[in-house]
C-alpha positions as a Markdown table, in Angstrom:
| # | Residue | x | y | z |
|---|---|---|---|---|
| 1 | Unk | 10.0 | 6.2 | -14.5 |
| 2 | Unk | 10.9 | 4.3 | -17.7 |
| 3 | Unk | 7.8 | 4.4 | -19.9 |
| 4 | Unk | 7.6 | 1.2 | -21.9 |
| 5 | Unk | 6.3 | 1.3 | -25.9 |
| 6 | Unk | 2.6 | -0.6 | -26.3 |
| 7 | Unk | 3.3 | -3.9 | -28.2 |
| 8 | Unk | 2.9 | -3.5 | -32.1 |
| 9 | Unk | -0.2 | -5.5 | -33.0 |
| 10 | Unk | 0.5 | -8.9 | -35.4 |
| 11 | Unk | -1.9 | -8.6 | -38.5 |
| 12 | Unk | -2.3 | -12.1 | -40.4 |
| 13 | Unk | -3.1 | -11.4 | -44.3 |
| 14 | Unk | -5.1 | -14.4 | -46.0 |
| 15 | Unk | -5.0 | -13.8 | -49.7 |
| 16 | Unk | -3.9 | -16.2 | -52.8 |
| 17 | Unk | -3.4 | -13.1 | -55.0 |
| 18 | Unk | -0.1 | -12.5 | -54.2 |
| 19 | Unk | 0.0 | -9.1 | -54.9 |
| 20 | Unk | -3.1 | -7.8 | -53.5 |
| 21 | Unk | -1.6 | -9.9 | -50.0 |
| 22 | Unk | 2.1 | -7.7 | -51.0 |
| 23 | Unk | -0.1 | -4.8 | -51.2 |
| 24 | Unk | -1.9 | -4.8 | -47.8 |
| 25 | Unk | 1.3 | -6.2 | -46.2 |
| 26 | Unk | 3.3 | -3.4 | -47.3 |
| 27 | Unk | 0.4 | -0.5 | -46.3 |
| 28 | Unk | 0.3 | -2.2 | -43.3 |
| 29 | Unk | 3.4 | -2.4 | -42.1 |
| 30 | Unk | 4.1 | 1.6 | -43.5 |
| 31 | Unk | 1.4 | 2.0 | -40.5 |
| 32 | Unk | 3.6 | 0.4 | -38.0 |
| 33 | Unk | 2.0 | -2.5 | -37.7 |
| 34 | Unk | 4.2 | -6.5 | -38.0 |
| 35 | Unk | 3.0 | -8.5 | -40.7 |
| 36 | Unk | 2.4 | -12.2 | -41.5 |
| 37 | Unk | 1.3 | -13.4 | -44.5 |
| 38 | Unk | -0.8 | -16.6 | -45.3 |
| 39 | Unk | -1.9 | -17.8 | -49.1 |
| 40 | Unk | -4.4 | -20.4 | -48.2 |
| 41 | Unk | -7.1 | -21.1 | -45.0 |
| 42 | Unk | -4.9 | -23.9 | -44.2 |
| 43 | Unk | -1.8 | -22.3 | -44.0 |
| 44 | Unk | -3.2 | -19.5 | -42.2 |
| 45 | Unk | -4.2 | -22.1 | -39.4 |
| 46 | Unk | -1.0 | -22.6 | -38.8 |
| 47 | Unk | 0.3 | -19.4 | -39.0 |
| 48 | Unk | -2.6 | -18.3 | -36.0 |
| 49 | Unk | -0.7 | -21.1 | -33.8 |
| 50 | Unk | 2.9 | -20.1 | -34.4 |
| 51 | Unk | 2.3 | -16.1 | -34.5 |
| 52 | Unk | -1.0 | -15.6 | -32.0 |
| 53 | Unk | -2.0 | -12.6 | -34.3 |
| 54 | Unk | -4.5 | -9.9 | -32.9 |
| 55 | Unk | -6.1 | -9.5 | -36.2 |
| 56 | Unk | -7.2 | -11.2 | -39.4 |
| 57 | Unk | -7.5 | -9.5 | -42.9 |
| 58 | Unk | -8.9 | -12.5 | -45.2 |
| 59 | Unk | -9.8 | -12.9 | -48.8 |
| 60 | Unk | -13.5 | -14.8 | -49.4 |
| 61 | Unk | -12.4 | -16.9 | -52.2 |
| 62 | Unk | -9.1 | -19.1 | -51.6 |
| 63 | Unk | -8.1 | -22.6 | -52.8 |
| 64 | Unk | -8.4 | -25.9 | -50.2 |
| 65 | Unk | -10.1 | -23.5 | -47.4 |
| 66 | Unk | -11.3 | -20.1 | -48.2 |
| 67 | Unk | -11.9 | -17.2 | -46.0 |
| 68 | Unk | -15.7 | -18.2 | -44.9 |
| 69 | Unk | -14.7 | -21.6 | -43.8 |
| 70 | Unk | -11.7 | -20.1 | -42.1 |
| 71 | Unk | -13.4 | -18.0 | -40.1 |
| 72 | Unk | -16.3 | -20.6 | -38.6 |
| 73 | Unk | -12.6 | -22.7 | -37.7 |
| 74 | Unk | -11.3 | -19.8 | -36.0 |
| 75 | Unk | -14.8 | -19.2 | -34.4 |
| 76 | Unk | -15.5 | -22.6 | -33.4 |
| 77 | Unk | -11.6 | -23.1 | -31.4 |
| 78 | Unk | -12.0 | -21.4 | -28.4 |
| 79 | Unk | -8.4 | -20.7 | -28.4 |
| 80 | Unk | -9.1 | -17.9 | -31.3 |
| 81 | Unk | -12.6 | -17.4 | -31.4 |
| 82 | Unk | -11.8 | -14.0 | -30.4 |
| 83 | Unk | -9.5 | -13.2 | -33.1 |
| 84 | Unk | -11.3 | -10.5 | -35.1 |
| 85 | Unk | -11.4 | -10.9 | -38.6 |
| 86 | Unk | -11.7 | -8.5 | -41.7 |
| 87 | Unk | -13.3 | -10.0 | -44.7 |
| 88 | Unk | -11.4 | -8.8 | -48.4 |
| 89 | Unk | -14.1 | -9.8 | -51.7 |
| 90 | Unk | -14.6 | -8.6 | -54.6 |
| 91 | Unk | -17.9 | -8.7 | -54.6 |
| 92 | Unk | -20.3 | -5.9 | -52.7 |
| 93 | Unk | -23.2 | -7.8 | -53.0 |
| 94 | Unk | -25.7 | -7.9 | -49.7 |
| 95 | Unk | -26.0 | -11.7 | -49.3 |
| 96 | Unk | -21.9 | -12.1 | -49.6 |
| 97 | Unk | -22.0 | -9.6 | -46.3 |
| 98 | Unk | -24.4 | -11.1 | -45.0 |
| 99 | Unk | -22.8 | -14.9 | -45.3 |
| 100 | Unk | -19.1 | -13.7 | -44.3 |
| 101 | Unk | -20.9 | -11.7 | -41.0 |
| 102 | Unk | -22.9 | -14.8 | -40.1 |
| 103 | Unk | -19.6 | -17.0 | -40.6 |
| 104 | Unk | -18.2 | -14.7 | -37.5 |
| 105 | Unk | -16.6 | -12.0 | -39.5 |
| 106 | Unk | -16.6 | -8.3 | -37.6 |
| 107 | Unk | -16.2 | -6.2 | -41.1 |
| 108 | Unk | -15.7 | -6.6 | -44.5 |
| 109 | Unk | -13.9 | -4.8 | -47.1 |
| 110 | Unk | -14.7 | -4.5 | -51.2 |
| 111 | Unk | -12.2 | -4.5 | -53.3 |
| 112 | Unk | -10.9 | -2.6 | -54.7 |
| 113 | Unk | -10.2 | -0.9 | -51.8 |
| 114 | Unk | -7.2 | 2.3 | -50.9 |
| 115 | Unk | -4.7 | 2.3 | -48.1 |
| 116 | Unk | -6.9 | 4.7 | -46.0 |
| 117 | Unk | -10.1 | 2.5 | -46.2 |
| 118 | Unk | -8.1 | -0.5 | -45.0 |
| 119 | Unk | -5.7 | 1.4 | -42.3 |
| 120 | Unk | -9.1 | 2.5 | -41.2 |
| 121 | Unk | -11.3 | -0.7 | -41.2 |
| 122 | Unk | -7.9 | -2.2 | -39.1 |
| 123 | Unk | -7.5 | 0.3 | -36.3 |
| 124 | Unk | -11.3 | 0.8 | -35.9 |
| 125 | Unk | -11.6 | -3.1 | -35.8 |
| 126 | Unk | -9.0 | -3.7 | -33.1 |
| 127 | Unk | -10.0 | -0.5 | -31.1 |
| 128 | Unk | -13.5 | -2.5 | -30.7 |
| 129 | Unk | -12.1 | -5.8 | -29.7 |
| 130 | Unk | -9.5 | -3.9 | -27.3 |
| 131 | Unk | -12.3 | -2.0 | -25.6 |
| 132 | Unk | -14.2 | -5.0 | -25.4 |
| 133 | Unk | -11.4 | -7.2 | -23.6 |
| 134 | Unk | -11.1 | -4.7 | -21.3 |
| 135 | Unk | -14.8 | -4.2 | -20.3 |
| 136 | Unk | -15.6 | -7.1 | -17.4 |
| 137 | Unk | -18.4 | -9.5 | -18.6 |
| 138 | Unk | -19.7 | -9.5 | -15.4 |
| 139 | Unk | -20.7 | -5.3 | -14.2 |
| 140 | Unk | -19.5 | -4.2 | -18.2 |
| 141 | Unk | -17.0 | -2.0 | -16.1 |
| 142 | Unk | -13.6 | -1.2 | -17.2 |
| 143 | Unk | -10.8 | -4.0 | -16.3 |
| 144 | Unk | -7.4 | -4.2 | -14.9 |
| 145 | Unk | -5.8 | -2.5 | -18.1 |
| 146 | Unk | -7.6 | 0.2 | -18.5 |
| 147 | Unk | -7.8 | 0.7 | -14.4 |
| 148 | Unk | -3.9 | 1.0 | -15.0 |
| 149 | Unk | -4.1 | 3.4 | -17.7 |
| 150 | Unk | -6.5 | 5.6 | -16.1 |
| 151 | Unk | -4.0 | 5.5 | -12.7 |
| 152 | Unk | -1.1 | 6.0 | -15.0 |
| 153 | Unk | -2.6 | 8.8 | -16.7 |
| 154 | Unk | -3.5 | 10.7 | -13.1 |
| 155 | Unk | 0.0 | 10.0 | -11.2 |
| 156 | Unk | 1.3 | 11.5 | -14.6 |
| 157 | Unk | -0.6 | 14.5 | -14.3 |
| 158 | Unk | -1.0 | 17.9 | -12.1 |
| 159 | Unk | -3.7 | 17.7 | -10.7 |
| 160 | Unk | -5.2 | 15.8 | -7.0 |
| 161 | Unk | -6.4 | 12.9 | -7.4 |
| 162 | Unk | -7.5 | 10.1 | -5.0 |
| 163 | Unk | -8.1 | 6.4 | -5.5 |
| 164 | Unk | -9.7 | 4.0 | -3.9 |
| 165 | Unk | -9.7 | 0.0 | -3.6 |
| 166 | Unk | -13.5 | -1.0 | -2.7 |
| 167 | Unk | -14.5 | -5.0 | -1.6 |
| 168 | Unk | -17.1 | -6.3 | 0.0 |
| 169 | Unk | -16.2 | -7.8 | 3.6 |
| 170 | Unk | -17.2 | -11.6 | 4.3 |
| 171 | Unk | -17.8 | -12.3 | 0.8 |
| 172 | Unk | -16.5 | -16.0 | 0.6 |
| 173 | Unk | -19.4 | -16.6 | 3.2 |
| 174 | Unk | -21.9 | -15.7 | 0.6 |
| 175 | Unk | -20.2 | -17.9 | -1.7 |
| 176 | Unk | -20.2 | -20.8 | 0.1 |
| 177 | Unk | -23.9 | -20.1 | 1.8 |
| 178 | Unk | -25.5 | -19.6 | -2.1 |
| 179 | Unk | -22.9 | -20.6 | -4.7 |
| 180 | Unk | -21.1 | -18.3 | -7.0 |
| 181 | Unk | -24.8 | -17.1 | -9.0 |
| 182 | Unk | -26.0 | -15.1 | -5.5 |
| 183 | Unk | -21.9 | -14.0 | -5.3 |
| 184 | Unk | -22.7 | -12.7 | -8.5 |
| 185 | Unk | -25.7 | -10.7 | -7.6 |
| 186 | Unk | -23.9 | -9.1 | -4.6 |
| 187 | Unk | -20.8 | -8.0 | -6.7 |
| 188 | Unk | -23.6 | -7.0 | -9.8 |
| 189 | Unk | -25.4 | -4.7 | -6.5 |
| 190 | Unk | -22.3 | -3.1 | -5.5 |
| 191 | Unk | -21.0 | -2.1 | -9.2 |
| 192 | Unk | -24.8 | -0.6 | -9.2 |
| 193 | Unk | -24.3 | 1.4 | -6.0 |
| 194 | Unk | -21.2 | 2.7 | -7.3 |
| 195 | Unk | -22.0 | 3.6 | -10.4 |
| 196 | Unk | -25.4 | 5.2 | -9.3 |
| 197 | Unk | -23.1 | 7.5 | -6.9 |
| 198 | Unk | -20.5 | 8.6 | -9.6 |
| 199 | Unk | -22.8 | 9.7 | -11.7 |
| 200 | Unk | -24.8 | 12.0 | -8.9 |
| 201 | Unk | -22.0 | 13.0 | -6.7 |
| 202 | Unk | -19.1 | 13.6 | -9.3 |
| 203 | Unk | -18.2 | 16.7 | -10.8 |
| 204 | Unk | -16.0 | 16.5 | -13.4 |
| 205 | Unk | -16.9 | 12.7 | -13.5 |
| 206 | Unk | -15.0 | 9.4 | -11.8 |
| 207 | Unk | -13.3 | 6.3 | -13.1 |
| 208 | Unk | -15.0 | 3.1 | -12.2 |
| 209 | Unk | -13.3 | -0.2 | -12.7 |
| 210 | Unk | -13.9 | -3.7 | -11.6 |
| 211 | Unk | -10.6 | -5.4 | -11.0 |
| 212 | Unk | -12.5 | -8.7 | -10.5 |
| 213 | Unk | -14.3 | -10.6 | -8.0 |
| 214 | Unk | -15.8 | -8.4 | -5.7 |
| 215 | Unk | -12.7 | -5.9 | -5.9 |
| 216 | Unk | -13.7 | -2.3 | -7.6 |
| 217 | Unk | -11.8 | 0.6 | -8.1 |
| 218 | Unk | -12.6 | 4.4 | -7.9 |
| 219 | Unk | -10.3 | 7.1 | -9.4 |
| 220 | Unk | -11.2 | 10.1 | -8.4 |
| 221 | Unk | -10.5 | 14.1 | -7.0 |
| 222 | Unk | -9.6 | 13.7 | -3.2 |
| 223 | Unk | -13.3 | 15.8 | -1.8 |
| 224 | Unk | -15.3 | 13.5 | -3.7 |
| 225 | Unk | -14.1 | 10.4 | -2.2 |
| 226 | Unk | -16.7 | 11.0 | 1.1 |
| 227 | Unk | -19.8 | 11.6 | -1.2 |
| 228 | Unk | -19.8 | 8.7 | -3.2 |
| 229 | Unk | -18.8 | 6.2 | -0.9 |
| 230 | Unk | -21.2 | 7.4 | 1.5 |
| 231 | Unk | -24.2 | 7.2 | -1.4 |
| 232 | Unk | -22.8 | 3.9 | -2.2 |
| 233 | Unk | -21.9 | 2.0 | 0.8 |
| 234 | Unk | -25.6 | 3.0 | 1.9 |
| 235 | Unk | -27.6 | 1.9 | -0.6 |
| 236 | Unk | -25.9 | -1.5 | -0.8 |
| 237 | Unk | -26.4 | -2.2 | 2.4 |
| 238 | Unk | -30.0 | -1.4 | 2.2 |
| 239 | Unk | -30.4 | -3.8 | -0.8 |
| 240 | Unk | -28.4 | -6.5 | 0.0 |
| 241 | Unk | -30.9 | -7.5 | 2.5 |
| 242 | Unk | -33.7 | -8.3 | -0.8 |
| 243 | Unk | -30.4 | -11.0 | -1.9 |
| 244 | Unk | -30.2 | -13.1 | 1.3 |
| 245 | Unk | -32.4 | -15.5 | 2.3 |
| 246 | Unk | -35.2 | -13.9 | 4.5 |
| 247 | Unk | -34.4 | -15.8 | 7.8 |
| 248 | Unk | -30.3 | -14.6 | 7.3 |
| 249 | Unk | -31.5 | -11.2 | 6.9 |
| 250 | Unk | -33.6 | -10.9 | 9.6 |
| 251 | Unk | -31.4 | -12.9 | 12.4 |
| 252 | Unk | -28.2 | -10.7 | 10.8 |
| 253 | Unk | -25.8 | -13.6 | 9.7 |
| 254 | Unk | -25.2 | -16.4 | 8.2 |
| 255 | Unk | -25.3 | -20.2 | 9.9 |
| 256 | Unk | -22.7 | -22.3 | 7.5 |
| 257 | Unk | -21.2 | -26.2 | 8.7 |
| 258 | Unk | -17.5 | -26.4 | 7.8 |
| 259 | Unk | -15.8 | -30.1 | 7.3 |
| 260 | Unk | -15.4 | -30.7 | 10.8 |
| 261 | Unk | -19.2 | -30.2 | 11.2 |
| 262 | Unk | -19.0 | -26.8 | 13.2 |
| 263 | Unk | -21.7 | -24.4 | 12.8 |
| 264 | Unk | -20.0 | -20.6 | 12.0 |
| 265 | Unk | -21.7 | -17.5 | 12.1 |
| 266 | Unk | -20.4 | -14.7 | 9.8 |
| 267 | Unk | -22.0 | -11.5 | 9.8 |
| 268 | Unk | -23.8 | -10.2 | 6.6 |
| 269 | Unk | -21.4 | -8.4 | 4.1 |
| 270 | Unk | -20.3 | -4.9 | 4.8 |
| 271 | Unk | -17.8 | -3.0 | 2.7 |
| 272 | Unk | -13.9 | -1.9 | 2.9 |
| 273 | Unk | -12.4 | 1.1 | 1.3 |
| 274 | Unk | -8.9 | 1.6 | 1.0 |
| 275 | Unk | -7.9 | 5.1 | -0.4 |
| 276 | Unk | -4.7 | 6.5 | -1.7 |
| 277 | Unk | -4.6 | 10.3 | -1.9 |
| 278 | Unk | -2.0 | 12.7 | -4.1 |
| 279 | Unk | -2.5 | 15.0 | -1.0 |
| 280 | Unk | -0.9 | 12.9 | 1.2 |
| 281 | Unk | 2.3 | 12.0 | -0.8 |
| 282 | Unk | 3.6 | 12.4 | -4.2 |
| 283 | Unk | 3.1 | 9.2 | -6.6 |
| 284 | Unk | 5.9 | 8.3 | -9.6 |
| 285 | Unk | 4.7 | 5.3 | -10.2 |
| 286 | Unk | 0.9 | 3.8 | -10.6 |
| 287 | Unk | 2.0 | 0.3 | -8.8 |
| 288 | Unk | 2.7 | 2.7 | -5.6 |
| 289 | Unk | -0.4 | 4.3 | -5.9 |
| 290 | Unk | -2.5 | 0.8 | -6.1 |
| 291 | Unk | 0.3 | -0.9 | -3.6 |
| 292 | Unk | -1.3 | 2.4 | -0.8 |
| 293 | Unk | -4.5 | 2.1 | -1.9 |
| 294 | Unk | -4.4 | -1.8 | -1.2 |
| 295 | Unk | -2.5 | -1.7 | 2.3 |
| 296 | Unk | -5.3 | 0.8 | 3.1 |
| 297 | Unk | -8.0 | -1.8 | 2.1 |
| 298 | Unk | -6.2 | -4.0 | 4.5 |
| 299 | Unk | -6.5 | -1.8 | 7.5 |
| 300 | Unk | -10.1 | -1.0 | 6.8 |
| 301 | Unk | -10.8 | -4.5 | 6.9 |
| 302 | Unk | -9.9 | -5.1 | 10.3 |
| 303 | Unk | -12.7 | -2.6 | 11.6 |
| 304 | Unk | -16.2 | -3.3 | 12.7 |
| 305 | Unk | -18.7 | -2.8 | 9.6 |
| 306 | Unk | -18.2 | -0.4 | 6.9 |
| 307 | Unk | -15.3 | 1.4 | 6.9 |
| 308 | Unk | -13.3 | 3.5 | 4.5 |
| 309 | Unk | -9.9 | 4.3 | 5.5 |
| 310 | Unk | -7.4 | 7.2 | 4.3 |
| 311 | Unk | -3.3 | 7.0 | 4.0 |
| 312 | Unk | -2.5 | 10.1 | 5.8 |
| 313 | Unk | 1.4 | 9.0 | 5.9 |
| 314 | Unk | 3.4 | 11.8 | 4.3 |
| 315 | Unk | 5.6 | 10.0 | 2.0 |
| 316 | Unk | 8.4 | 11.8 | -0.3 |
């Protein structure tokens, strides 16, 4: 499998000195980062529209828009308000941090400053954002790239591994009984339950990651697959009753009227596990392994009530 390079990151510089801006372009760029460089706020504006960098370094005091009222522009557009931004001043005074951090800056940097204070403040800075884009807002699980990453990273390895695709059955008919905030509380339970049974069932520890909506992921060695799904899948079930109405709970489904004015009658939520396993076949690539893992989900689905179910196909 060809193994693509990660994208260099695109660093704006802001800075009307033009050789402090030369200076951090250059040590920047020695670091293997691309550099663009800006000498005003307003041509920096620009310069975020045409080049979409993934971090600012910017100087406090600039002609026509300096680097504070740059960053509450970039803070209030929510096409960059998460662009994270380094503040460069020559001052080190407390209320200048404190002005430039409430303006939306994530760090700041005195001058004079070296190369291995700035390559430092730079990596550290987009290591945060990075890790935050990739944490869902919603169960402050891992998302779809680091799920990837942590597939890639098993498949590339020696050892078994096993991973499973976990949903919750029926969920559009909570959706549509309560509106998306009780969806929420369902898929909020279930990252609970799953978490709760990593932690006590796991030795050396899962991966947990929520791919979205109700969809989860669970990378894991193949004989722990059975222990926390079972923990899991049975103390969701048990508390999903406290987030459905009382009468829904007790009768066991729900009564909804579609357009036509027919009364259906889903059951309450269970959940579906599809799991891939290393034992069963051997993996190149992590697409296969998630591409298994879903057609597994798929078959599980079609059973009454929970239901986990295993590829036991022997593949190449």
């Amino acid at each position: 499998m060809t193994e693509l390079l990660p994208p260099t990151e695109v660093i704006l510089v802001v800075d009307d000195d033009q050789d402090i801006a030369r200076f951090v372009e250059v040590n920047l760029q020695l670091h293997g980062y691309r550099v663009v460089v800006a000498h005003d706020g307003e041509q920096a504006l620009a310069m975020v529209q045409e080049h979409k960098p993934d971090l600012a370094v910017v100087d406090v005091r600039m002609p026509r828009v300096d680097g504070l009222e740059l960053t509450r522009r970039l803070r209030a557009d929510p096409m960059t308000a998460a662009l994270p931004v380094i503040l460069l001043t020559a001052k080190g005074l407390t209320v200048d941090k404190v002005v430039g951090l409430t303006a939306g800056a994530d760090d700041y940097l005195i001058k004079p400053f070296d190369t291995s204070e700035l390559v430092a403040r730079v990596r550290s800075t987009l290591r945060r954002t990075q890790e935050f884009r990739e944490v869902s807002p919603l169960t402050g699980l891992p998302g779809n790239t680091r799920i990837l990453r942590e597939i890639s990273e098993r498949v590339r390895g020696r050892a078994e591994f096993a991973v499973c695709y976990v949903d919750i059955d029926r969920f559009k008919s909570v959706n549509d009984a309560y509106g998306f905030g009780r969806g929420d509380e369902f898929i909020g339970l279930l990252a609970r339950c799953l978490h709760q049974a990593v932690i006590a069932a796991t030795v050396p520890p899962a991966f947990l990651g929520h791919v979205g909506g109700d969809d989860f992921v669970l990378v894991c060695r193949p004989e722990q697959v059975r222990p926390v799904i079972a923990q899991a899948v049975d103390e969701f079930e048990r508390a999903a009753d406290e987030i459905y109405d009382p009468e829904d709970a007790q009768r066991g489904y729900l009564e909804l009227v579609d357009r036509r004015g027919n009364v259906q009658r889903p059951n309450l939520v269970t959940i579906s596990v599809g799991v891939a396993l290393s034992t069963a076949r051997r993996f190149t690539d992590p697409r296969e392994v998630i591409s298994v893992a879903t057609d597994m989900k798929n078959v599980a689905k079609k059973e009454p009530g929970s239901f986990v179910a295993y590829d036991r196909r022997r593949g190449r």
